[in-house]
Phi, psi and omega in degrees: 000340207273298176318055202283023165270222188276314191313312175282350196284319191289346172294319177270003151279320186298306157339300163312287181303356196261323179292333186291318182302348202256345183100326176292100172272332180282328195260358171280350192278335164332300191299341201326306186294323189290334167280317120023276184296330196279323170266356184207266197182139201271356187288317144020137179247340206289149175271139164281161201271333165313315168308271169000276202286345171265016198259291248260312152260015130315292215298346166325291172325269169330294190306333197284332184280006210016081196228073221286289192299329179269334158321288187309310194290319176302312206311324195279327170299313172286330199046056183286112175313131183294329208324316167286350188253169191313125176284294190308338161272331199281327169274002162279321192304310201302292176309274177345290210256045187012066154271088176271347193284017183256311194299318186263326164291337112030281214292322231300311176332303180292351175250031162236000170335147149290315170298117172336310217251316208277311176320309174327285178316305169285000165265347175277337155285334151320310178291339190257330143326282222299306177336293188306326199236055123080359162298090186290296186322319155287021197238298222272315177310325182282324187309297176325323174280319190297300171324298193306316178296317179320319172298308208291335185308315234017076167224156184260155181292134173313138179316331188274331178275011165286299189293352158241001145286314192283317183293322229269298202290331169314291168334285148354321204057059183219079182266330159309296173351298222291315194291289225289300182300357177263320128332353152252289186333303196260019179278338210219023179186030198291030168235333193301165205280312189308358178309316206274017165276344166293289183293352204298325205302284215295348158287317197293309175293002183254339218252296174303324159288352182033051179264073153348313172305279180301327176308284214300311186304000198250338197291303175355283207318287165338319164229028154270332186279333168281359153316304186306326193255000154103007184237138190240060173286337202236014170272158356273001204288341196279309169337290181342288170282359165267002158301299186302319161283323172306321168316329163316299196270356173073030165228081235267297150335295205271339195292302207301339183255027088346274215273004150304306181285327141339289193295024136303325157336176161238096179240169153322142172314316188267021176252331193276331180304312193300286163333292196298328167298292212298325208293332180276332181293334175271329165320304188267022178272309186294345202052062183250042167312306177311294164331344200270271181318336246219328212231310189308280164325303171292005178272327192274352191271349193252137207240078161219162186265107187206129166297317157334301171307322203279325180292001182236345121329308167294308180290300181316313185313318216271348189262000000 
């Protein structure tokens, strides 16, 4: 303060070091604009490196804390060099605070390692950058290396990256790809429950597509694994189109006991209307009347404004 010279510019650098040494890192970022002026000029755009370096062990700090937003924010404010700090949390931090082109610039270096396994690791992170900002077409391309290291590796790919190889070629309009790679997803994770974020993309496009065959085969896998696991995110729709193409293919049998397993379900008044119509209606294909007449009332019996409901009305008349 006494010093309006060169003797203070040097005071307020010493300064800088005494607090940085001390661990106060917040109050060296305090300093910024008066180091700035003491080493250069205040007009200055350049950050001091004093500054820098008390930024770089916040952001040290956050990432060891998992403390994503506040990590991220020195590094970008500061223009903190990644080199010394942890990559793999700063590219979870990165991917967390959707930085994805920080993510890929990251990564991109690291998927040319000499060691096998950390190149491996870093190509799914690359590929999972890519993923976010919607490059499919490199996303199906790094996948092809990552498989191929996977063999030579003998490891298998993460689900998830199997699984933005399948969404990239789904993008794509390349749904054979696509169907192949869900078909190493389940040769190599075949019970997991995330399978089915997978088949619901090849039910839902089969559905659009009115291919039966595959709708019924994938809409099954979807809900014996929420059987298995007890979660029904894709009820009721997946039932739903799987009735309707077994009713399609005339296999008329597996629909009605599809939607008989359906009402078990925790569904909506107009979903559950819905189910009891098919159920009476499939009845009465098998010539199952009573059964028929037996689903047809409790659908008329449910206190909802549903078309459904008015079409299980007209039939209870007609039976």
């Amino acid at each position: 303060k006494k010093y309006k010279n060169k003797i203070g510019d040097r005071a307020v650098v010493e300064k800088a070091k005494l607090l940085l040494s001390k661990k106060r890192y917040k109050d060296v970022l305090k300093m910024e604009d008066s180091l700035r002026y003491a080493i250069s000029d205040a007009n200055s755009t350049k950050i001091p490196k004093l500054v820098q370096k008390a930024a770089y062990f916040l952001a040290k700090e956050n990432l060891k804390k998992d403390e994503c937003i506040d990590a991220v924010g020195y590094i970008q404010r500061y223009s903190v060099s990644y080199e010394k700090l942890n990559k793999n949390k700063l590219f979870e931090c990165f991917i967390r605070t959707s930085r994805y082109e920080n993510a890929k610039e990251l990564s991109k270096p690291l998927i040319s390692q000499k060691y096998l396994k950390k190149r491996y690791r870093w190509l799914q992170n690359y590929l999972l950058s890519e993923y976010k900002l919607n490059k499919f077409a490199n996303v199906v391309e790094v996948g092809k290396d990552i498989q191929s290291l996977a063999k030579v590796l003998k490891i298998k790919p993460k689900i998830e990256t199997l699984e933005y190889i399948f969404m990239s070629f789904m993008k794509l309009g390349k749904q054979n790809k696509a169907i192949k790679v869900a078909k190493e997803l389940e040769k190599n994770y075949k019970s997991n429950l995330k399978n089915s974020e997978v088949y619901i993309e090849i039910v839902r496009k089969a559905s659009d597509d009115r291919d039966d065959l595959l709708l019924s085969e994938y809409a099954k896998k979807i809900i014996s694994l929420q059987k298995k696991y007890k979660s029904y995110v894709y009820t009721p729709f997946v039932e739903f189109s799987y009735i309707g193409a077994l009713k399609r293919l005339g296999k008329g049998k597996e629909a009605y006991w599809v939607a008989k397993e359906l009402l078990k379900r925790k569904l909506s008044l107009d979903d559950r209307t819905r189910a009891l119509y098919y159920i009476g209606e499939l009845a009465l294909k098998l010539k199952r009347n009573k059964d028929a007449k037996e689903y047809f009332k409790k659908c008329t019996n449910i206190k909802t404004n549903s078309s459904w409901r008015d079409i299980c009305e007209q039939n209870l008349k007609l039976l």
